[in-house]
C-alpha positions in Angstrom: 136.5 -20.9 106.8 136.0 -22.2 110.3 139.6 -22.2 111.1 139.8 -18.7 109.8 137.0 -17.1 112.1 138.3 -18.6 114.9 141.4 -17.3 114.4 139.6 -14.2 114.3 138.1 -14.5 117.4 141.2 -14.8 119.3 142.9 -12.5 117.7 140.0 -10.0 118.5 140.0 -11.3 122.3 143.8 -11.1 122.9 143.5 -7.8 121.3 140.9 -6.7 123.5 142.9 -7.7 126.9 145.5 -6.6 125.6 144.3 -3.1 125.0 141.5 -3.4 127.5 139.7 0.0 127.8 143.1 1.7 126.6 144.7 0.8 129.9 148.0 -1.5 130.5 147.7 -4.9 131.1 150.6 -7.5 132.0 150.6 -8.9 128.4 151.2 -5.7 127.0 154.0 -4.7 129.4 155.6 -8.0 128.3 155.3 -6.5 124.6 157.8 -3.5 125.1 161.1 -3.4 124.1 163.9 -3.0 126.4 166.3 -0.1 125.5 169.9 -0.3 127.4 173.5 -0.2 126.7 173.7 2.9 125.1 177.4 3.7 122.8 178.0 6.6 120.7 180.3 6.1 117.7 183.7 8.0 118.0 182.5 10.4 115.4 179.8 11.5 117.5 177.2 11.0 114.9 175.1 7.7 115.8 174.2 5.9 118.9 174.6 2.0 119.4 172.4 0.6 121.7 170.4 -3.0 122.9 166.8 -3.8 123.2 165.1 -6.8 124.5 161.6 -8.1 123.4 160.0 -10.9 124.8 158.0 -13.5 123.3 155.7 -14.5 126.1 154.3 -17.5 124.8 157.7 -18.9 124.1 158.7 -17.9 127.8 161.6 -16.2 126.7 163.6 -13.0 125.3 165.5 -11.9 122.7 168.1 -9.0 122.4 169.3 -7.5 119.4 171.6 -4.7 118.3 170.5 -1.7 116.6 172.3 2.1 115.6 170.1 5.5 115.5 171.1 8.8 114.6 172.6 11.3 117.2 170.2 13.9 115.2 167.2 12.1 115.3 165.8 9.5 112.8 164.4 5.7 112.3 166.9 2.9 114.4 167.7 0.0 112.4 168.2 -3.5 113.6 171.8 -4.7 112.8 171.3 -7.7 114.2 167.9 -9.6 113.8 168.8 -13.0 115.0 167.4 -15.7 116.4 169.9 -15.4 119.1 170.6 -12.7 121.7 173.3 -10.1 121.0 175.1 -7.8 123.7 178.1 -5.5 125.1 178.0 -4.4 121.5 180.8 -1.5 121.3 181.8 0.7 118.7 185.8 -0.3 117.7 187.9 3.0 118.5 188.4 4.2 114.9 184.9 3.3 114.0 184.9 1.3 111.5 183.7 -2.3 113.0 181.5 -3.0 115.9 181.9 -5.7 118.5 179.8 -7.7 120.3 179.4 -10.9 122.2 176.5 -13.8 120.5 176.2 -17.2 121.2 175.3 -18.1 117.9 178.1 -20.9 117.4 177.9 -22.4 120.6 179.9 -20.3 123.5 179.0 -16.5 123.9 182.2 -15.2 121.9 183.6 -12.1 120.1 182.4 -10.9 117.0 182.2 -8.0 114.7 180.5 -6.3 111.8 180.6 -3.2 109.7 178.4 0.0 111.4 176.1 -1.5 108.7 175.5 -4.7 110.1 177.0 -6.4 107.2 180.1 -8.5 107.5 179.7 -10.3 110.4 182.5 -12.1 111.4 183.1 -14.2 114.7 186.8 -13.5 116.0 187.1 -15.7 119.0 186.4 -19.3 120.2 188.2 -19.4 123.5 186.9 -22.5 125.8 183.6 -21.9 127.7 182.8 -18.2 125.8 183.8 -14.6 127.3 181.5 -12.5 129.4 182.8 -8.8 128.6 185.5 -7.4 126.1 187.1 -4.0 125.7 189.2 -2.6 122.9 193.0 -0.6 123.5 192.3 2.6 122.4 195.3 2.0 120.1 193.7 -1.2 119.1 197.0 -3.4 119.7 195.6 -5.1 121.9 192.0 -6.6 123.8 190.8 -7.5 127.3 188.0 -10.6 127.7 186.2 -11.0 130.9 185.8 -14.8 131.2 185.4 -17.3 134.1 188.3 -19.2 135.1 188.0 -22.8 137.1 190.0 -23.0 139.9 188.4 -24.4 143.0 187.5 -28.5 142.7 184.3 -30.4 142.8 183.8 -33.3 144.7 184.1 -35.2 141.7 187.7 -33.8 141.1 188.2 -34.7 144.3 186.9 -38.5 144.1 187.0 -39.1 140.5 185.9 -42.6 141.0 182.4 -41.4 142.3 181.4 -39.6 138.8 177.8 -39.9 139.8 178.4 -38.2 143.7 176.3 -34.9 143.5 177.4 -33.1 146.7 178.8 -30.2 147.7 182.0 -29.8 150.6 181.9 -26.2 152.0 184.7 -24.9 154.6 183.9 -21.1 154.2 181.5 -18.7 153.6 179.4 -17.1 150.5 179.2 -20.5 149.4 176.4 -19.1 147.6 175.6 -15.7 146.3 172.3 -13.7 145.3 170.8 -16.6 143.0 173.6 -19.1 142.8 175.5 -21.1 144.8 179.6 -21.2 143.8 180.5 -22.8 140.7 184.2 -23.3 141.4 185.1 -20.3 139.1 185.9 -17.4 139.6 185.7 -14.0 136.6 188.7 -13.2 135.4 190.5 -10.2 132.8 192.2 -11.9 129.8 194.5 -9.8 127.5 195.2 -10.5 123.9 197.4 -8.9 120.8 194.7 -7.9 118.6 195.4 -7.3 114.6 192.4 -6.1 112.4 190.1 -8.8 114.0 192.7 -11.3 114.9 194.0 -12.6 118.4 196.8 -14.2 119.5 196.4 -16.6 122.8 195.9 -14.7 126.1 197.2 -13.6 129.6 195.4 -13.8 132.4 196.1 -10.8 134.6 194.6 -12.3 137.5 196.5 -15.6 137.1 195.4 -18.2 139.9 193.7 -15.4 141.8 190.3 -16.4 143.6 188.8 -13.1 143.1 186.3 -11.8 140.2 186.5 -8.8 138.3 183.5 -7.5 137.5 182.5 -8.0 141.2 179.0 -10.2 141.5 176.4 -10.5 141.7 175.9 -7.2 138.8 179.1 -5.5 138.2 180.0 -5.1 134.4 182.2 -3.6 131.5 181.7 -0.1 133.8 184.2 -1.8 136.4 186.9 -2.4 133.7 189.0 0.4 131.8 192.0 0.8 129.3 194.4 4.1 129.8 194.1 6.2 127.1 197.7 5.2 126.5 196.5 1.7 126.3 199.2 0.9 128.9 197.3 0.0 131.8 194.3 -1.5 132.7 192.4 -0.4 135.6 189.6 -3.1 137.4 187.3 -3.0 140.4 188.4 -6.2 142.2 187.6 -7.2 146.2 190.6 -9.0 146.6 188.8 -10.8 149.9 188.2 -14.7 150.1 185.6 -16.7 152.4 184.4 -15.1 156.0 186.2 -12.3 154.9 184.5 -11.9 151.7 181.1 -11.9 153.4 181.5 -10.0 156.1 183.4 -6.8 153.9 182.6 -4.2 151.1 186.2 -3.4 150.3 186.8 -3.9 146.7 189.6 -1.8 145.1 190.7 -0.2 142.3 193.7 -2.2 140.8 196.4 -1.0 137.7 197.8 -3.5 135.7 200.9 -2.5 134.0 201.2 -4.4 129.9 204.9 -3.4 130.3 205.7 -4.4 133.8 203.0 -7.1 134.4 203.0 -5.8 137.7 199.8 -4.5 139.6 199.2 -1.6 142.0 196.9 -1.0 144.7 195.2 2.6 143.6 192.9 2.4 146.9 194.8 0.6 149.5 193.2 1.4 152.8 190.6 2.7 151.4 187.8 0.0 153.4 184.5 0.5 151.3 183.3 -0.1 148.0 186.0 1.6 145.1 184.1 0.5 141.7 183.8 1.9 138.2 187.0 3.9 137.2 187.2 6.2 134.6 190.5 7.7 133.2 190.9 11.6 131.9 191.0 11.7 128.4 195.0 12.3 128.5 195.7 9.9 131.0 197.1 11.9 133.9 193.7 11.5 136.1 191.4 8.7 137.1 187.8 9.0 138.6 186.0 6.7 140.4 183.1 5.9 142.6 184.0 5.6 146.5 181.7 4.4 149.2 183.9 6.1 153.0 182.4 3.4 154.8 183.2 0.1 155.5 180.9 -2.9 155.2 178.2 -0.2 154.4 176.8 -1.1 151.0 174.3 1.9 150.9 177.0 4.6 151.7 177.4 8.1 149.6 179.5 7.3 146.3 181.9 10.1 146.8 183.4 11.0 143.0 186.7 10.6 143.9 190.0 11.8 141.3 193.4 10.4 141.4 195.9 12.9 140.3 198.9 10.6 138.5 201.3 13.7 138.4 200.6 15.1 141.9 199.7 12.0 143.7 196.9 13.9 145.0 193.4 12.0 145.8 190.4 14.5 145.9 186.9 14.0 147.1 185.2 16.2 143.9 182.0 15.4 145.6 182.7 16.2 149.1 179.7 19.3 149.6 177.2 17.2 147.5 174.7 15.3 149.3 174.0 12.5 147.1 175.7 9.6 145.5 177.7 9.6 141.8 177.5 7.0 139.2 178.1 7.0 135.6 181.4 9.4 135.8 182.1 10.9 131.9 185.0 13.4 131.5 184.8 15.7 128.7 187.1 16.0 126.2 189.0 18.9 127.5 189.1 17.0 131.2 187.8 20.2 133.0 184.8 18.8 134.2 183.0 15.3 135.2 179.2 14.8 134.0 177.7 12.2 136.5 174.0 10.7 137.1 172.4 11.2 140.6 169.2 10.9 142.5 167.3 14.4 143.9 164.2 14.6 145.6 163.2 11.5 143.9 164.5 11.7 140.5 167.3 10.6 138.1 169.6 13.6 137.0 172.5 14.7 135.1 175.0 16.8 136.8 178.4 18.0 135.8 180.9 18.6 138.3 183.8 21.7 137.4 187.5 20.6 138.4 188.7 23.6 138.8 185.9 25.1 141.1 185.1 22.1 142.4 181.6 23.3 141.9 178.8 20.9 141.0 175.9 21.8 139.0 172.4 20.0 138.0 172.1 20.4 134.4 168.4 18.2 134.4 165.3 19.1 136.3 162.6 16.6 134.7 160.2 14.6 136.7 162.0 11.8 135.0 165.4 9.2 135.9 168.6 9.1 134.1 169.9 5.9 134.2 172.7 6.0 131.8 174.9 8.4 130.1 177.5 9.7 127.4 178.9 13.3 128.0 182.0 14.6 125.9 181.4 18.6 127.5 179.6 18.7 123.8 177.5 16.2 123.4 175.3 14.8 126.0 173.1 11.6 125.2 171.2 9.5 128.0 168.9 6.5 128.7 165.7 8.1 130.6 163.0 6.6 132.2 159.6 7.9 133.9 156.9 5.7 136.1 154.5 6.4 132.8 157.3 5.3 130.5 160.1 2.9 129.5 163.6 3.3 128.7 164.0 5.3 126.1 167.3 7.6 124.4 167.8 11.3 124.4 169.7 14.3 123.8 170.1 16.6 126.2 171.0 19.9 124.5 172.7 22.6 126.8 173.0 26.3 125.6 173.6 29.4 127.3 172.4 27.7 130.8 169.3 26.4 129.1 168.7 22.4 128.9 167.0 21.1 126.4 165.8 16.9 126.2 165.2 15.8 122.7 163.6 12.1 122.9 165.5 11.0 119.7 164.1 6.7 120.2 160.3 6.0 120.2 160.6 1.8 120.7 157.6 1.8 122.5 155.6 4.4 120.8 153.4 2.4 118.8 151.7 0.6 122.0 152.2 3.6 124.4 150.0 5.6 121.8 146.8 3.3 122.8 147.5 3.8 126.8 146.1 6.0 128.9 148.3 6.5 131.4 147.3 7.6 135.2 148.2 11.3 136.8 151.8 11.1 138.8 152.2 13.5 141.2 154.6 14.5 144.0 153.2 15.5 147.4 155.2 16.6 150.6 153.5 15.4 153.4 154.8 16.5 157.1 156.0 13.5 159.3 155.5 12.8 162.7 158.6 14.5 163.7 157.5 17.5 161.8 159.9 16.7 158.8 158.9 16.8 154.9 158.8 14.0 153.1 158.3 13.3 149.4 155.6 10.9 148.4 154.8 10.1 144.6 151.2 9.8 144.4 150.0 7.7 140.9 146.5 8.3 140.0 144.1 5.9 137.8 143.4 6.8 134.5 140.3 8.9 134.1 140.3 9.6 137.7 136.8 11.2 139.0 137.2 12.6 142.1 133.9 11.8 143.1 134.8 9.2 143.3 136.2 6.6 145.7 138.9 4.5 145.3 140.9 1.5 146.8 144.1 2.4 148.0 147.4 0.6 148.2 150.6 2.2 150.3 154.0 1.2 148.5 156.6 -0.3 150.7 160.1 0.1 148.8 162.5 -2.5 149.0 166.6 -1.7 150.0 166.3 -0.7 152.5 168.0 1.9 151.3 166.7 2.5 147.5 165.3 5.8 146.5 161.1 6.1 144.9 162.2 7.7 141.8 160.3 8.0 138.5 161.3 4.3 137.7 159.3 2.0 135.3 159.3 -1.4 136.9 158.5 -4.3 134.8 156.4 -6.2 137.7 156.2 -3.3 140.6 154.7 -0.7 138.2 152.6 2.0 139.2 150.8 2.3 136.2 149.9 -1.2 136.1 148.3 -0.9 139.6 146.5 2.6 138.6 145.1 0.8 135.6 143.1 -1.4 137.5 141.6 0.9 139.3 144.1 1.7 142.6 145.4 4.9 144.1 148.8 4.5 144.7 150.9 6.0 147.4 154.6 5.4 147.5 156.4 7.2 150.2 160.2 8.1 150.1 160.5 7.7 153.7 163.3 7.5 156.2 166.2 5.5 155.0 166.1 6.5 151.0 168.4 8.1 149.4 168.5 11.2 147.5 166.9 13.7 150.6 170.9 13.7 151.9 172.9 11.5 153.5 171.2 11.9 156.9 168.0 11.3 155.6 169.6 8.1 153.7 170.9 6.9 157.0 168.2 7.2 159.6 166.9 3.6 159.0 170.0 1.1 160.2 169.4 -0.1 163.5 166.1 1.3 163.5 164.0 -1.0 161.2 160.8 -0.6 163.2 161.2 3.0 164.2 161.0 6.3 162.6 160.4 5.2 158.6 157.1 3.0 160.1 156.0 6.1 161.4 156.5 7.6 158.1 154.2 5.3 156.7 151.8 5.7 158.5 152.1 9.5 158.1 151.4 9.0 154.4 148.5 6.7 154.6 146.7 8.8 157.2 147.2 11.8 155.1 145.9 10.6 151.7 143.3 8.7 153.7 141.6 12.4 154.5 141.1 12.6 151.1 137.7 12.1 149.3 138.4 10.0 146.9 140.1 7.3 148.7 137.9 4.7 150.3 139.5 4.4 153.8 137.7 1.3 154.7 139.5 -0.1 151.3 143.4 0.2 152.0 146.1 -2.3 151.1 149.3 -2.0 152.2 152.7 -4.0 149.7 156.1 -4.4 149.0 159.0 -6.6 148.2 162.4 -7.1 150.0 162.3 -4.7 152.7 159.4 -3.7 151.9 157.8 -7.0 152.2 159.6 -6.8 155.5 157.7 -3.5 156.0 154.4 -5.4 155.5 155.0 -7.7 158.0 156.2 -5.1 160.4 152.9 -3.4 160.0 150.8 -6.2 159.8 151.5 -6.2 163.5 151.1 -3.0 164.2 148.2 -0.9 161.9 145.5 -0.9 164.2 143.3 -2.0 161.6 144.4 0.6 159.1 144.5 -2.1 156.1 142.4 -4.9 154.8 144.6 -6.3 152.8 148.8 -7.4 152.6 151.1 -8.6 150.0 154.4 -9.2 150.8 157.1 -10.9 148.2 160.6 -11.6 149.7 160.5 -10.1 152.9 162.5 -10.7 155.9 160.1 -12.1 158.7 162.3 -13.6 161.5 165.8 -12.0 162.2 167.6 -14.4 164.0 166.8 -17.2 161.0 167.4 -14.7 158.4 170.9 -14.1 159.9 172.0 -17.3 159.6 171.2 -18.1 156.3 171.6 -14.8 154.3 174.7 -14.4 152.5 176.4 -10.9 152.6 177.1 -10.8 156.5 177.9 -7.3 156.1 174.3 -6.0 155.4 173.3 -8.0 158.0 176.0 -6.6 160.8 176.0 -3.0 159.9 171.8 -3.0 159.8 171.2 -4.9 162.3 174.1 -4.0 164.6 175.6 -7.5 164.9 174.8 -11.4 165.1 172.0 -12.3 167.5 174.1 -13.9 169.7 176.1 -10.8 171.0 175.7 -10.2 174.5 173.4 -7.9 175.0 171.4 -8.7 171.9 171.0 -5.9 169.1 168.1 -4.0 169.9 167.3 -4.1 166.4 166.0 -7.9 166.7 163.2 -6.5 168.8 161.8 -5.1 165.3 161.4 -8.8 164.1 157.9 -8.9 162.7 157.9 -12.8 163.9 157.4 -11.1 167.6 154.1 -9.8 166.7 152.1 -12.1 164.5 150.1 -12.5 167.6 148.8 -8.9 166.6 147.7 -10.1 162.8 144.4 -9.9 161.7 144.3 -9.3 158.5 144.3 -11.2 154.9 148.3 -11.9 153.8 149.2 -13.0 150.3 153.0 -14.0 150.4 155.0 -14.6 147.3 158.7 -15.9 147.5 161.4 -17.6 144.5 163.3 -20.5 145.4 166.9 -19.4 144.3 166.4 -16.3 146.9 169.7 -16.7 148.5 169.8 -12.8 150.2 166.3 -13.6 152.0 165.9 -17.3 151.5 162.2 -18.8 151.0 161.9 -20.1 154.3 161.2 -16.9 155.7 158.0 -16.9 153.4 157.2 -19.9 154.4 157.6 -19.1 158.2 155.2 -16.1 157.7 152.6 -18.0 155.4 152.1 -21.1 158.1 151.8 -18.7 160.7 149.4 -16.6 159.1 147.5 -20.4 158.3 147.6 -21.7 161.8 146.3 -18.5 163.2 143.3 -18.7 160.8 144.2 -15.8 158.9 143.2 -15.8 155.2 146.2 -16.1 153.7 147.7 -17.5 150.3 151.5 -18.4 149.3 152.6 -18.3 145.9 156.2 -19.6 145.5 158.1 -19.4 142.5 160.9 -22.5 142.7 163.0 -21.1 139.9 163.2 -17.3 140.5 165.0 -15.5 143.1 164.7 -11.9 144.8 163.2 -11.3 141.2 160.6 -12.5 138.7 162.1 -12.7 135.4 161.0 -15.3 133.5 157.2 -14.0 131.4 155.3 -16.1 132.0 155.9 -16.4 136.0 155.8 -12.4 135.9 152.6 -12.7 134.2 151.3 -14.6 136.6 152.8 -13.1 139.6 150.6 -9.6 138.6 147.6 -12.1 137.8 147.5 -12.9 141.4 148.4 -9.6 142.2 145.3 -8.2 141.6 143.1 -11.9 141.8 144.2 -11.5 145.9 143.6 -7.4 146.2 140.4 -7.5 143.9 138.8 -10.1 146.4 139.6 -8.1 149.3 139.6 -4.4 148.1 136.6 -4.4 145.6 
């Protein structure tokens, strides 16, 4: 009986922090599922998709594979394993499903009926895939797996098994969050029979490039040809110093016939990723950055015309970037996602007018997409909710969302959520600028409240109605913070121009737009300006040191996670030299010096006065930890309260539950001391 009551009495207390005064807590945010992946069967009738639940006391996550109904209706779980299950793709006839588990050892191939039944594992190739597509004629099937090519030292010195070193002669010796494992990703073909493959070719054979590109690309960067002919792939066909220092990746045809490969993009110098062929093969579409070594350039929707030879800019009068490219069925038009005025949105683009039109105007993001110019399903997102599926009916010029997945609806229902709204608030050059302003819940304007300004990260990444699983709005409102989260100079979806105002000019212009937003909202009642924090991750942990030096007293209170603190170290140790060059104009040691370096926020820690809490993850290879480390001992030796909290096995993210937990724990423990 004892036993039983105090089980009781934790369940009561972990309910109650969990569902604390009806607001979200970390714990709870850790309880939603994941939605992603979406797939629609070739008879138009159900949608395959992924979600991920974690278990946070186990410290891990789990992914599984479940089908819902176009129309509307309950999801079931094909796939309830102990294991995680993903890249799950309808086969084109429809009648099996594929997907990649690890269940016998190596991530490999398998398949089931759209019931879930018959599961059947099809490969066991050395090592596991990473990514496989069907022909569309089903004769044959491409695997994404990583190939060995480069040696270890002990390949090199065989007699020195126990050596654990590491002999480097070029660079991006290590990338994002890993340093190079001597392999490189590579397309595999195979005859493929009713669930049976015969050994493979390697397409790439002894090439020391990877297709998907890393750190992220995926499946979206791989295509067959509707004649199953050809397959297209993003590669960047760029070793070493050259890699580093260079965007250019290209789009690549491999002829089954020939086993010869073309060049789609030659000469072409920025980023070409993520083709897409017309559903009768006689046009491709991609996404194309113009500028080289520019990672945060416009993706123009570019179209290859096989018959003509003719490449066409579609996008060439719209402002804003293109991803997720979906012909329709009859090829006369493109439906693509883009960002506008802060939001996610579904646009179509007509072929023959060259005319694009938004077909979405929620205060909402679309982050993925399946269009067939009859059908329209996407993955949407809001700051006051998760991923979740819809249709998007459109009749007679009217647009119509139908949520038609409620994962999360259970735990949403017992959340009150805090007001979003979207200001425009007038610069210091007398421009507009959009900032999202997130309200606690049952806000009294009578009251007054601690404030926090948002710094985004990117530079150049837009404030759009995202839900962020450890920079979340909501979480921030729910304990009691205003929130105010500028899209200042440098973000994207305001125009390119807007977008491109911040290179070379770290410290200028989008610092005054800060302060611009702060100062405004500060007028306000109900925000305690004696009680403002400013933080951000990435660049905008950068931001927050930037302004650490310069508010004038403005804040009582900083946190900055990742951030770049001293330029010249940063440069040497980052990896993708071509961020580094095109932002900051150039290594340090050109003669003259960029003026750029001048907006190093190491220059003017002798202006800090106020309390810093800096968080950093040890496998942060694009802003390495040192550069927390740098900014945490200054901050100590000046006598500044200050606090670092270092994770040693994350890296520009936390993604591990229980560290993500704790990360918001200390959050709030370092804003609550200094803001309440």
């Amino acid at each position: 009986m004892k036993k039983i009551l105090v089980c009781i009495s934790l369940f009561l207390t972990f309910s109650i922090s969990l569902f604390s005064q009806n607001r979200l807590t970390p714990e709870l945010m850790w309880k939603f599922g994941r939605v992603s992946d979406i797939q629609v069967s070739p008879d138009k009738k159900t949608v395959l998709y992924g979600a991920t639940y974690y278990n946070l006391t186990e410290n891990k996550g789990n992914r599984d594979i479940f089908v819902i109904p176009v129309a509307g209706g309950n999801a079931v779980n094909l796939t309830n394993t102990p294991g995680s299950e993903f890249n799950a793709i309808w086969r084109p006839d429809g009648k099996k499903i594929g997907y990649i588990s690890s269940e016998t050892g190596d991530p490999q191939l398998w398949e089931m009926n759209p019931d879930g039944t018959g599961k059947k594992q099809i490969t066991a190739l050395e090592g596991g895939i990473n990514g496989f597509a069907y022909a569309p004629d089903m004769k044959h099937i491409l695997f994404v797996k990583d190939i060995k090519l480069d040696q270890t030292v002990n390949d090199m010195y065989p007699d020195l098994p126990k050596a654990d070193a590491r002999i480097i002669d070029d660079l991006l010796y290590r990338h994002w969050d890993s340093w190079s494992n001597y392999t490189y990703s590579h397309i595999l073909v195979s005859s493929y029979t009713d669930g049976v493959v015969s050994p493979t070719l390697d397409i790439m054979n002894n090439e020391r490039f990877s297709s998907p590109l890393t750190p992220d690309g995926g499946m979206e960067q791989i295509t067959w040809s509707p004649d199953s002919k050809t397959i297209a792939y993003t590669c960047r066909k760029l070793t070493g110093k050259a890699e580093a220092l260079s965007t250019n990746s290209d789009i690549y045809l491999y002829n089954l016939d020939s086993k010869t490969t073309t060049d789609l993009t030659e000469g072409m110098p920025g980023y070409d990723q993520d083709p897409v062929y017309s559903p009768d093969g006689s046009k491709i579409a991609w996404c194309s950055m113009k500028t080289a070594a520019y990672e945060s350039d416009k993706k123009r929707l570019m179209v290859f015309d096989f018959k003509t030879k003719a490449m066409t800019d579609v996008s060439e009068s719209f402002q804003e970037s293109a991803t997720n490219l979906r012909w329709s069925d009859d090829g006369k038009t493109i439906y693509f996602l883009a960002y506008i005025t802060g939001t996610g949105q579904i646009f179509g683009a007509d072929m023959a007018a060259k005319k694009i039109t938004q077909l979405t105007t929620g205060v909402h993001d679309y982050t993925e997409l399946f269009a067939d110019g009859k059908l329209m399903v996407g993955v949407q997102m809001s700051m006051s909710m998760p991923s979740e599926i819809f249709r998007v009916d459109i009749a007679k010029g009217k647009t119509t969302e139908v949520q038609i997945s409620f994962t999360n609806k259970a735990l949403l229902d017992k959340i009150t959520m805090g007001k979003v709204e979207g200001r425009w608030i007038t610069t210091s050059d007398k421009k507009k600028m959009l900032v999202w302003i997130i309200y606690p819940p049952n806000f009294d304007k009578t009251k007054k409240y601690p404030t926090l300004l948002y710094c985004e990260g990117g530079p150049q990444s837009v404030v759009s109605q995202f839900f962020s699983y450890r920079w979340n709005f909501q979480m921030m409102a729910a304990n009691d913070y205003i929130i105010v989260a500028p899209n200042r100079r440098g973000l994207p979806s305001f125009g390119q121009e807007w977008n491109d105002e911040i290179a070379l000019d770290y410290g200028g212009q989008n610092m005054l737009d800060y302060f611009a937003a702060i100062d405004t909202m500060a007028k306000e009642p109900y925000v305690n300006a004696d009680k403002l924090g400013a933080v951000g991750a990435s660049y905008g942990a950068y931001s927050v040191y930037w302004l650490a030096g310069h508010h004038n007293k403005r804040f009582k209170a900083f946190i900055a996670h990742c951030g770049m603190f001293d330029f010249e170290s940063w440069y040497g140790t980052t990896e993708e030299m071509w961020f580094a060059n095109h932002d900051l104009g150039g290594p340090y040691w050109n003669n003259p010096k960029p003026k750029s370096y001048d907006f190093s926020p190491n220059k003017f820690v002798g202006n800090w006065d106020t309390p810093i809490l800096v968080i950093h993850g040890g496998n942060d290879f694009r802003i390495p930890y040192t550069q927390g480390m740098e900014a945490f001992d200054a901050a100590q030796l000046r006598n500044i309260p200050s606090r670092f909290l270092f994770f040693p096995n994350e890296s520009h993210f936390v993604t591990k539950p229980q560290d993500a937990v704790l990360w918001q724990r200390e959050f709030f423990r370092w804003l609550d001391h200094w803001l309440k």
